[in-house]
N, C-alpha and C positions, 0 to 999 in steps of 0.2 A: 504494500500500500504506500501511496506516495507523501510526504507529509501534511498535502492539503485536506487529503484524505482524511489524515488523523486530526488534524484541526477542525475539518469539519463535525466530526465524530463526536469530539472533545467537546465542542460549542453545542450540539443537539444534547450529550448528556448533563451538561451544565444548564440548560434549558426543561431538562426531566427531571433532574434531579435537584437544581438548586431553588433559590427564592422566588424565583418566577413559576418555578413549576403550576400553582394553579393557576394563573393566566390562561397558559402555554396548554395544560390539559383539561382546561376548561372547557374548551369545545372540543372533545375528544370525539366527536360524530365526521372531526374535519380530522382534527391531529393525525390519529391512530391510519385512518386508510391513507393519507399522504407521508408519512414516516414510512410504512411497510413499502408502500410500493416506490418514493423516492430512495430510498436505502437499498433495496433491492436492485432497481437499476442500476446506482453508482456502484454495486459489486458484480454486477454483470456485466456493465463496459467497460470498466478499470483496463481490461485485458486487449481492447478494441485497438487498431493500427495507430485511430486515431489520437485514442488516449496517450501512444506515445509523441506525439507530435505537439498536441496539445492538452496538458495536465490538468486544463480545468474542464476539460470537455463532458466529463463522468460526471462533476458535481452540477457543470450547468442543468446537463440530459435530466439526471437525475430531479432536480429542483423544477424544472418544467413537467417534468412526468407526476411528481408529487402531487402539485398544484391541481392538477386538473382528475386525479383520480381523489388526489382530497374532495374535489368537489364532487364530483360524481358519487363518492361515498356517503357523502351529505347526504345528497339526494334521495338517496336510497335508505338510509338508515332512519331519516325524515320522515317517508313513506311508510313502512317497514316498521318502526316502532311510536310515531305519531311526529307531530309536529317538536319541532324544537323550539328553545325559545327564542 
């Protein structure tokens, strides 16, 4: 993993684990499907041609894939278990 990697890493568990934490897992209808499936990305492209070329490419991917299945997750879990607030 590359050190941006671990920074980033470092900064999401400081965000789950420290004083922001309820903020941050406040809307966990968003949080939780956007961490899985951005996290999951950036360790599936780490490995990609491009990731060697350009070392932020897996966080960027990652942080756009998050975003929009965070919200898609919303939406569903919305539906799914009632409205949120």
């Amino acid at each position: 993993m590359t050190w941006a990697t671990w920074a980033a890493l470092l900064l999401y568990l400081l965000l789950c684990l420290g004083p922001a934490r309820r903020v941050f897992l406040g809307q966990w209808r968003f949080t939780i499907p956007a961490s899985a499936a951005g996290w999951a990305t950036v360790f599936l492209t780490r490995n990609m041609p491009v990731a060697r070329e350009a070392w932020w490419a897996p966080l960027a991917l990652g942080f756009c894939v998050g975003l929009g299945a965070g919200a898609a997750g919303k939406q569903w879990l919305d539906e799914v278990l009632g409205g949120g607030r």
